[in-house]
DODRENPA-794773 format. One record per atom (N, C-alpha, C, CB): residue in one letter; x, z, y. Coordinates in steps of 0.05 Angstrom, whole numbers, plus 5000, padded with zeros to 4 digits. Each point is the difference from the previous one (the first is absolute). Glycine has a CB too. Example, Ala and Ser with C-alpha at 12.3 -4.5 7.8 and 13.67 -1.06 7.14 Angstrom:
2
A526451564886/A498250005024/A501850005024/A496250254977/S503149615044/S501650015024/S498550145022/S502449574987/
END
This chain:
343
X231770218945/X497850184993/X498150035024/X502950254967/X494349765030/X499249915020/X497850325012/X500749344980/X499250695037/X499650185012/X496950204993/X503449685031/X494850024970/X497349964997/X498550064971/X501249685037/X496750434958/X498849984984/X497449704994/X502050555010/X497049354973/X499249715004/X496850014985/X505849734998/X492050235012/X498350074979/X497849585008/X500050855001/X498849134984/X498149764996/X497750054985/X503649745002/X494350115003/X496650044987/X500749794973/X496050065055/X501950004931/X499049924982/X499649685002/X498250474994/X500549605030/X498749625000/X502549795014/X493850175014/X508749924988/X502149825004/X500949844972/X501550335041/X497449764941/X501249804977/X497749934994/X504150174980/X494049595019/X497849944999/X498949814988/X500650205028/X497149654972/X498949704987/X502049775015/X493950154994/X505649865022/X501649785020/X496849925017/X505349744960/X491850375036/X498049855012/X500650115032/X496249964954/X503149765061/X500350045036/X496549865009/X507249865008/X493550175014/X497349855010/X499149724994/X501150265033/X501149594956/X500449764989/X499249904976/X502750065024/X497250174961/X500549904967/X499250294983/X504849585010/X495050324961/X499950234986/X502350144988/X496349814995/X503250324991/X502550214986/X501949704976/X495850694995/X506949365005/X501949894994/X501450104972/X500049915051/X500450404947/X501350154984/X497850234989/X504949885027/X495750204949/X498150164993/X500650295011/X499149704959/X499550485045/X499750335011/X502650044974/X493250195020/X508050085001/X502250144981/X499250325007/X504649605001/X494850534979/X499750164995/X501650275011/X498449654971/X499750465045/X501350305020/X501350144997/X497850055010/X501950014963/X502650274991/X502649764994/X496350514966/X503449265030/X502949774996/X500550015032/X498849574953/X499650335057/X500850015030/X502550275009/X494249785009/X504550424989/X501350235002/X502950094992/X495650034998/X504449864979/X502550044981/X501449835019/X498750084945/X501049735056/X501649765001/X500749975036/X497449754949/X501050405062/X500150075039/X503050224989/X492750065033/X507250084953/X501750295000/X502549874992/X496450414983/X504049274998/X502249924991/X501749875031/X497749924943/X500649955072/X500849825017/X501550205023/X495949614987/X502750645017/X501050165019/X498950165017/X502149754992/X494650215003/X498350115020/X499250274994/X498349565010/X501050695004/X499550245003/X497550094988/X502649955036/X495849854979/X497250125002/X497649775002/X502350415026/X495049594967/X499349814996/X497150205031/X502649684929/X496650005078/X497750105011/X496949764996/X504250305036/X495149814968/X496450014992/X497749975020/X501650324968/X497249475024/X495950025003/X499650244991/X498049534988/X500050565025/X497250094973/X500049924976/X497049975029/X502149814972/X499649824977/X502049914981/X497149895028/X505450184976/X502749854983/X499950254985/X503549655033/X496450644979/X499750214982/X496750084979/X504250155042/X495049784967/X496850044993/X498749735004/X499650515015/X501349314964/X498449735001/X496949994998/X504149834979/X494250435011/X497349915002/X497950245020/X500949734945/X500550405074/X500550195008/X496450075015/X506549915002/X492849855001/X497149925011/X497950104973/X501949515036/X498750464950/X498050094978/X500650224985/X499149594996/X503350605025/X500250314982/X499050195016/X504149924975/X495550305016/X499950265018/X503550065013/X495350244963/X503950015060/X502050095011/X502450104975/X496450135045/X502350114943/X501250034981/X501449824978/X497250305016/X501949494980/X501549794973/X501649875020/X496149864957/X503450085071/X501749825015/X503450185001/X494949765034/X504050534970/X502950194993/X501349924979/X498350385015/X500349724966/X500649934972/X502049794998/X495750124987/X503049625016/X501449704990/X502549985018/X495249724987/X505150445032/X502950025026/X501850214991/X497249895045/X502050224936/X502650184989/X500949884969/X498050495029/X499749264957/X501849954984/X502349765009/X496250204969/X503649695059/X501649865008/X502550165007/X496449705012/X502950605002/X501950125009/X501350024981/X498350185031/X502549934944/X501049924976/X501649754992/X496550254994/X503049565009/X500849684999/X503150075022/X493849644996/X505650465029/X501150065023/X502750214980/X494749955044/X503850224959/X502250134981/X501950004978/X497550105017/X501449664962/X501050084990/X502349685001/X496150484978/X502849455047/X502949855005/X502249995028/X497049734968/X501950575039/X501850175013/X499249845033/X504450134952/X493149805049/X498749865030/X499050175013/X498749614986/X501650385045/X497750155014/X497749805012/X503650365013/X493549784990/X498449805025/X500850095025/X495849944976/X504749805034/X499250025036/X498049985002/X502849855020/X495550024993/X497350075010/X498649914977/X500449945052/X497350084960/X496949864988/X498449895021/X499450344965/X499849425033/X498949895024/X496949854990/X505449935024/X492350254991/X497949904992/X498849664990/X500150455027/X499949414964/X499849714999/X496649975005/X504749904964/X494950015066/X497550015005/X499749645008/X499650615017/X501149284971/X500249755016/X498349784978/X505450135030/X494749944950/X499049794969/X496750134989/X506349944976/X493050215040/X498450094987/X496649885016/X504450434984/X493549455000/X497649915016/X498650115021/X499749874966/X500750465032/X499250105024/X501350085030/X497850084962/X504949735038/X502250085021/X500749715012/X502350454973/X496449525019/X499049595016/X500449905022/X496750014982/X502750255031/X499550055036/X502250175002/X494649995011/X506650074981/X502550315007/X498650224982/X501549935058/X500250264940/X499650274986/X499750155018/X502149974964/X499550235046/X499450195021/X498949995032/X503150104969/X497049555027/X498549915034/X497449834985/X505349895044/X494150104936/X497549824991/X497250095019/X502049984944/X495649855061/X498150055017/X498250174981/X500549565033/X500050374941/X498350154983/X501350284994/X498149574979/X500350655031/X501350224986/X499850114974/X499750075038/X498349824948/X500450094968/X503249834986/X493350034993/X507449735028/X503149894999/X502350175008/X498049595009/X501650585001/X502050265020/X500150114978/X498750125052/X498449984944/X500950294976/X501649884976/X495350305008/X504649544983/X501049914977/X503250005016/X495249674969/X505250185040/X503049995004/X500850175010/X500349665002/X498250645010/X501150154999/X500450264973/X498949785048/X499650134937/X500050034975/X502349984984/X496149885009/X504349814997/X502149954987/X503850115006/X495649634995/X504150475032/X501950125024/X499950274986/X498849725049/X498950354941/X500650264994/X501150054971/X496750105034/X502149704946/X500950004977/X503849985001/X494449774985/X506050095032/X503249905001/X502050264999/X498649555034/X499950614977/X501450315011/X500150124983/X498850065035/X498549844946/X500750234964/X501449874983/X495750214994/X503849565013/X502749794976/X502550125014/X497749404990/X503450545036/X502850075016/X500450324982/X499149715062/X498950444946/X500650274980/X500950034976/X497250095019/X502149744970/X499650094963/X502849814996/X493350054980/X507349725040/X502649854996/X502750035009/X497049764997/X502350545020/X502350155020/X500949935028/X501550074959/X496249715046/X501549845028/X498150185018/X501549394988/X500450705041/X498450075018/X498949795024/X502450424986/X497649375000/X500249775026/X497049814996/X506449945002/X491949985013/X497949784998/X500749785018/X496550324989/X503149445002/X500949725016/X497049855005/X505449924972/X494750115049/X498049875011/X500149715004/X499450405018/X500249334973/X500049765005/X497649875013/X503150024967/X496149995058/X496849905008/X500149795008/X498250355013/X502049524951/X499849734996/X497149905016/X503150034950/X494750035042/X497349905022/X499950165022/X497049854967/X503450325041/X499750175028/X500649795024/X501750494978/X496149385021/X499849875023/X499149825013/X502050164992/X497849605012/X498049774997/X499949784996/X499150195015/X499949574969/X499849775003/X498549835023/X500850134957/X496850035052/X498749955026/X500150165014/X497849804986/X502950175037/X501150175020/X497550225006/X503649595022/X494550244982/X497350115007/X498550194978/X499749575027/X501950404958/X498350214961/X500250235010/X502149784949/X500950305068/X499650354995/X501650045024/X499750144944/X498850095073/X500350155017/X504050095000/X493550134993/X507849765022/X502850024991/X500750335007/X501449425011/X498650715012/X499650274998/X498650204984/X500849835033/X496950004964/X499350234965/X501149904983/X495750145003/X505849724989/X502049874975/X501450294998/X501249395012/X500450595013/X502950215002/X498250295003/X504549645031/X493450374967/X500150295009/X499150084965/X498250025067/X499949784922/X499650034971/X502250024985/X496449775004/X505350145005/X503349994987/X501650275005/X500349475012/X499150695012/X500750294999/X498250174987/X502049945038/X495549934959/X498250254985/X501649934971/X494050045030/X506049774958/X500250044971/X503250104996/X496049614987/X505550305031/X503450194989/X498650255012/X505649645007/X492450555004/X500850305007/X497950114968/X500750025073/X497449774916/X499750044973/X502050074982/X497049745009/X504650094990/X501850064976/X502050215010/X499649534979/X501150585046/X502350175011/X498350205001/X503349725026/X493150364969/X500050265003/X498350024961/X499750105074/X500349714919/X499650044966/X502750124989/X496649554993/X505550455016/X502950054993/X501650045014/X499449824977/X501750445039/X501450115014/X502849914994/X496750345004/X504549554972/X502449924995/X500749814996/X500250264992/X498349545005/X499949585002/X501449945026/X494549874978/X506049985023/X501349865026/X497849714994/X506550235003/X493749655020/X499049765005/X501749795015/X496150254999/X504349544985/X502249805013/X498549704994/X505050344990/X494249545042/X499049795003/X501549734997/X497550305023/X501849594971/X502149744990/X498349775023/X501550124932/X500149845091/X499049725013/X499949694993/X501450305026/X496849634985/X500149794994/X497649805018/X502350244954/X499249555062/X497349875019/X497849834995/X503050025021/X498849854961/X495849934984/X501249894970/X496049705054/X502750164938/X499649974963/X499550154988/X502349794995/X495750264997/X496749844991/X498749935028/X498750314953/X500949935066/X498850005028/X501749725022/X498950644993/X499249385025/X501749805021/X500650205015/X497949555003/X501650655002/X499850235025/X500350324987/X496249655031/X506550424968/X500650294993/X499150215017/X503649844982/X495750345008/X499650325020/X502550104995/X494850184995/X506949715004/X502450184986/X501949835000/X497850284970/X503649405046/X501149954998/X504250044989/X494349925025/X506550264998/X502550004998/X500250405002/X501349375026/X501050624970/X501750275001/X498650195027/X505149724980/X495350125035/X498850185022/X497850104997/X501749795025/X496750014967/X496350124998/X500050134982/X497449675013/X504650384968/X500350294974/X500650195012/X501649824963/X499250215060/X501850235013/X497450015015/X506049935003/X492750015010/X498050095025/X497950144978/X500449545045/X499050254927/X497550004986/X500450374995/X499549384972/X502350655009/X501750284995/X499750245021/X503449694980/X497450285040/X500050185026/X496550115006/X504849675024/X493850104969/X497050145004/X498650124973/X499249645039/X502450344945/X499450224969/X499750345006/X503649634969/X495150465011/X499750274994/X503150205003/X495649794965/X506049965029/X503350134980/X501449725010/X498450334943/X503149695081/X501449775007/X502650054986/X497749905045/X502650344940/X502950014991/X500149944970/X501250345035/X496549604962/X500049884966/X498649704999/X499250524978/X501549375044/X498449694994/X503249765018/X492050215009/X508549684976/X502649865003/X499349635002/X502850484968/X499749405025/X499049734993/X502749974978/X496949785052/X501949874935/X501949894989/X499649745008/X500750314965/X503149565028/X499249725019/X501049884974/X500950035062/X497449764942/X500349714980/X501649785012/X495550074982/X507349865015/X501049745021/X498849814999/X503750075000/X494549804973/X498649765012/X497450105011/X502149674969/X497550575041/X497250085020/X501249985030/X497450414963/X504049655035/X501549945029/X501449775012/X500550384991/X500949414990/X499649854996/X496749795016/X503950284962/X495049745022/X496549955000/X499950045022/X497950144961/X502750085067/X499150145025/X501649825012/X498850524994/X503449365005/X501449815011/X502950295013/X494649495015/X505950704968/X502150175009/X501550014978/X497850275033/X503449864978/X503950084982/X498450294984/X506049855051/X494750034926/X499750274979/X502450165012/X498149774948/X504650285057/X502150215010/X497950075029/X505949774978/X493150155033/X498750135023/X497950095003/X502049795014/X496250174960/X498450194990/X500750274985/X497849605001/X504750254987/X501050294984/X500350215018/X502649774967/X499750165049/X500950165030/X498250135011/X502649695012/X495250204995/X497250135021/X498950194975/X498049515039/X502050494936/X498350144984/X502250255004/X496949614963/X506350265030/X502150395000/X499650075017/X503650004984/X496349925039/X499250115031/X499550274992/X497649605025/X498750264964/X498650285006/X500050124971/X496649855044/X505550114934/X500550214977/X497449984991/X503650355016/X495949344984/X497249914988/X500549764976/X497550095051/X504349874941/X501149724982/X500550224965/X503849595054/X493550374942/X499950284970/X501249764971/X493750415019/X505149324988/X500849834979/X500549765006/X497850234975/X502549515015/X500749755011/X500449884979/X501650105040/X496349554957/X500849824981/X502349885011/X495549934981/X506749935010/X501349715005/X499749964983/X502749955025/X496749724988/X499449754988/X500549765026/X496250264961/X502549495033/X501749795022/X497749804999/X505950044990/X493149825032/X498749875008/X500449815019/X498450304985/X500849455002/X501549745017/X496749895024/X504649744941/X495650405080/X499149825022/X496750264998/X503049284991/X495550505024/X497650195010/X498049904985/X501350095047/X498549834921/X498849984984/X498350174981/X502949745013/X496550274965/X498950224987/X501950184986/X496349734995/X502350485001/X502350264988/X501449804976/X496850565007/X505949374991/X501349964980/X501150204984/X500449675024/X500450574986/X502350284982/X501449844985/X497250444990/X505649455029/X501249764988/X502850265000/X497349365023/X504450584953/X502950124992/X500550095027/X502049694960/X498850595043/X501750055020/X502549935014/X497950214982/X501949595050/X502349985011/X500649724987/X501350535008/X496749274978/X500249784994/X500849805026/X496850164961/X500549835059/X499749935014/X501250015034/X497250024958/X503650235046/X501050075024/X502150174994/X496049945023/X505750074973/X501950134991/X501950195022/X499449614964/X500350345056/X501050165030/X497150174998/X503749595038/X495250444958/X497750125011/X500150284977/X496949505022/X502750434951/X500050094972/X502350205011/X498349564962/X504550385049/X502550195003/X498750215028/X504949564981/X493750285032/X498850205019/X498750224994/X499849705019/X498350154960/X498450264986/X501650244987/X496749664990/X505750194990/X500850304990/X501850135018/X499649874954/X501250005062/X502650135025/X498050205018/X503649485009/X493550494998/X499250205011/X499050274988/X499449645024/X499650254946/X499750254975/X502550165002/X497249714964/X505350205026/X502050175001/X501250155030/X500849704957/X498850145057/X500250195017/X498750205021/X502349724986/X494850275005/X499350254999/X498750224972/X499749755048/X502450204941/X500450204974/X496650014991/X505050365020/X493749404970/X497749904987/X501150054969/X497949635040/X500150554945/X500650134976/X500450274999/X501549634989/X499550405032/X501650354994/X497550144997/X504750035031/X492249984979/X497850044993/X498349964973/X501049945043/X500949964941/X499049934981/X498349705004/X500350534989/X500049345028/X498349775001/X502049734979/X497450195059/X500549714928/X499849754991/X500349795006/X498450194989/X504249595004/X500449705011/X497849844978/X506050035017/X491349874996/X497949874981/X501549685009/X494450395002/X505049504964/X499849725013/X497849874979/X505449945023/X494049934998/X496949854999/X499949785001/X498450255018/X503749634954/X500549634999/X498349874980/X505150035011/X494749754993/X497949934969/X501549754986/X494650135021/X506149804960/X500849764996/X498849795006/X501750184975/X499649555019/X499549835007/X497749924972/X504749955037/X493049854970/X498449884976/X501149904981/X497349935025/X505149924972/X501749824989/X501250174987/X500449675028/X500350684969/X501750074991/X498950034968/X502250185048/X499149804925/X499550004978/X499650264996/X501949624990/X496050584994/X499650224984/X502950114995/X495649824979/X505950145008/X502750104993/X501350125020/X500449704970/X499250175062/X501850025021/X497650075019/X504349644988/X493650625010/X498650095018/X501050265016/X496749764972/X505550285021/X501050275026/X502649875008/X498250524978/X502449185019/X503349965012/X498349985032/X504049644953/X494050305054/X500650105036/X500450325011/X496749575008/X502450544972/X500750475001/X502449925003/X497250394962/X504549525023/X503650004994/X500249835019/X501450064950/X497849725063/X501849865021/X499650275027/X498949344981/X498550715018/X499450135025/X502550245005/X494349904992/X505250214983/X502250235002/X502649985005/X497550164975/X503449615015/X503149974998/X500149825031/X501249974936/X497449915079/X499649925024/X499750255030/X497849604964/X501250595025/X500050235015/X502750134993/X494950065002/X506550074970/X502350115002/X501949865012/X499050214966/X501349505034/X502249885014/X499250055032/X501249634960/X496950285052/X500150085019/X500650385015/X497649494988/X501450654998/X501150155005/X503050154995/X495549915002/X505949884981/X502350014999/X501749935027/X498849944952/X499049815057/X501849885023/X499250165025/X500449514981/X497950615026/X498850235015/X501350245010/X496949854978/X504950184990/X502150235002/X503249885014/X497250264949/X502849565046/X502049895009/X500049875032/X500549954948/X497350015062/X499549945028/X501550125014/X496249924995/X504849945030/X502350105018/X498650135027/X503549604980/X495850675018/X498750155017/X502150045029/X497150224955/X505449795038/X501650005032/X499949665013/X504150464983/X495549414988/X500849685026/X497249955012/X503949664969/X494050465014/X497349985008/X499550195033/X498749944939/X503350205062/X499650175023/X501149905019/X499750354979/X502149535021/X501949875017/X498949725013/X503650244972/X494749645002/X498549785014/X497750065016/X501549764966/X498350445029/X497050085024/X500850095016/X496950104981/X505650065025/X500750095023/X501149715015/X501050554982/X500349295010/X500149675014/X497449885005/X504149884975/X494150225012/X497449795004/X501049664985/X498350295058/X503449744929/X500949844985/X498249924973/X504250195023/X493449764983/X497549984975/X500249874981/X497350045024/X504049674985/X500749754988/X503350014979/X496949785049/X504850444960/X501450024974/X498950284993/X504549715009/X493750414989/X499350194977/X498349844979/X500050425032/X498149464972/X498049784992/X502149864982/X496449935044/X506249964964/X500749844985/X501550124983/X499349705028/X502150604973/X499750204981/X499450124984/X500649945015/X496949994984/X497750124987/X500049794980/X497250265038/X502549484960/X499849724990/X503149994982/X496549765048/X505750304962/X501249994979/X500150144979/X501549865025/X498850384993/X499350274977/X498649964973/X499550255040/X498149644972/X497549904975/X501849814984/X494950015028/X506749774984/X501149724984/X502050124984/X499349615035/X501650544969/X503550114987/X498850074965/X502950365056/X499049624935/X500450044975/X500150335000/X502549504990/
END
């Protein structure tokens, strides 16, 4: 029985379209999605803007409420919570250049527009949390935008949404470039500095993605670690990423599998959840996979994380102590390696 609560977005069961190609499988339907997240095992579902309020650009404030409580319903009445809501500023014609660092400011207001709308959807859907992804925040030409007014535009718009709502939290999701070549917001750290110069450093957090860290050329467990530090790690996708390529959100622990046991060996032991926080995973299938079989990577992911944290519980914390007090690195290492191989 596993310790953790498990939640996943909407857009993990999907067309199969990538940068490559078009859609493969036809759209499945949200409230099926839902049912069928609650059969597999997951908690809680989390959210765009837009996954809750698909036309959300052509309503008033008021109907945008509206259309987020008849989802909250959907939520309910298959016993789901939301984790966040995370503005989706990245698809839209006027965020071309970035949203909250764009040179155009009739581009700011809108995406901060849309930052603010997120906070009344998060409301009306019960989540106190906003996920920030600054998918463009940042640059393709180095020379486009002033890199210190990037980050400082990037504190004005989170002290927008932290003083529109005294009870939101804000949790930045890193990531070093894709779409951009050049993040204002690369890694964990720069969520922690970005945070510290806010209105409300005690309500602005991060979440880490392992193939975003990954991407940075670091250990998702050592991003995790630096985020508990500072009682800053509010949420976290796994997922798995092979090499320094484009975001894949490949099955969890496919690919690196010592690393994957790292990740949940540092969650559990510093009692990640007891806050109520959320194990997100953020896998997508593969293009090849048939319609019928569009959530067997949810179920591999999951049953890939409970085993490992089965074997996590079972880790040998005195031989582990004993080899560091020898400086003996080379049989803990090779401890570690069986552990994983054993039946």
């Amino acid at each position: 029985m596993s310790q953790f609560r498990f939640s996943v977005g909407p857009w993990n069961v999907h067309e199969g379209r990538d940068a490559f190609g078009p859609e493969v499988r036809p759209s499945i339907a949200f409230a099926e999605k839902v049912k069928k997240f609650k059969a597999i095992g997951f908690s809680a579902v989390q959210f765009h803007d837009d996954d809750a309020v698909p036309k959300m650009n052509e309503m008033t404030d008021a109907q945008i409420r509206a259309a987020a409580r008849d989802v909250r319903k959907i939520l309910d009445d298959n016993g789901m919570a939301a984790e966040f809501v995370a503005p989706r500023l990245w698809e839209d014609p006027r965020t071309i250049d970035g949203g909250f660092t764009a040179n155009d400011p009739k581009e700011r207001d809108f995406a901060i527009w849309r930052g603010l709308r997120s906070v009344d959807i998060a409301n009306e859907l019960g989540a106190d949390k906003i996920v920030l992804w600054l998918a463009r925040e940042g640059t393709l030409c180095f020379e486009s935008k002033n890199p210190v007014e990037g980050v400082n535009r990037l504190v004005e718009a989170i002290n927008r949404i932290l003083e529109y709502d005294k009870k939101i939290r804000v949790l930045i999701e890193s990531k070093p470039n894709e779409p951009i070549d050049r993040s204002f917001c690369p890694t964990l750290g720069h969520v922690m500095a970005i945070g510290y110069r806010t209105v409300d450093p005690n309500r602005v957090g991060g979440l880490l993605e392992s193939a975003h860290a990954i991407l940075a050329g670091l250990d998702p467990a050592m991003e995790i670690a630096f985020a508990l530090s500072f009682g800053k790690l509010w949420s976290v996708h796994l997922n798995d990423q092979n090499g320094l390529k484009y975001d894949q959100d490949k099955t969890f622990g496919v690919e690196n599998l010592r690393q994957a046991f790292n990740e949940v060996r540092v969650l559990i032991e510093n009692n990640y959840g007891s806050k109520g926080e959320y194990v997100g995973l953020d896998v997508k299938a593969m293009r090849t996979q048939k319609l019928a079989e569009s959530y067997q990577h949810l179920r591999n992911s999951l049953q890939i994380f409970k085993m490992l944290e089965e074997k996590a519980r079972k880790f040998d914390y005195a031989f582990q102590a004993k080899c560091i007090a020898e400086r003996n690195y080379e049989v803990l290492e090779m401890y570690v390696l069986e552990h994983l191989m054993k039946a």
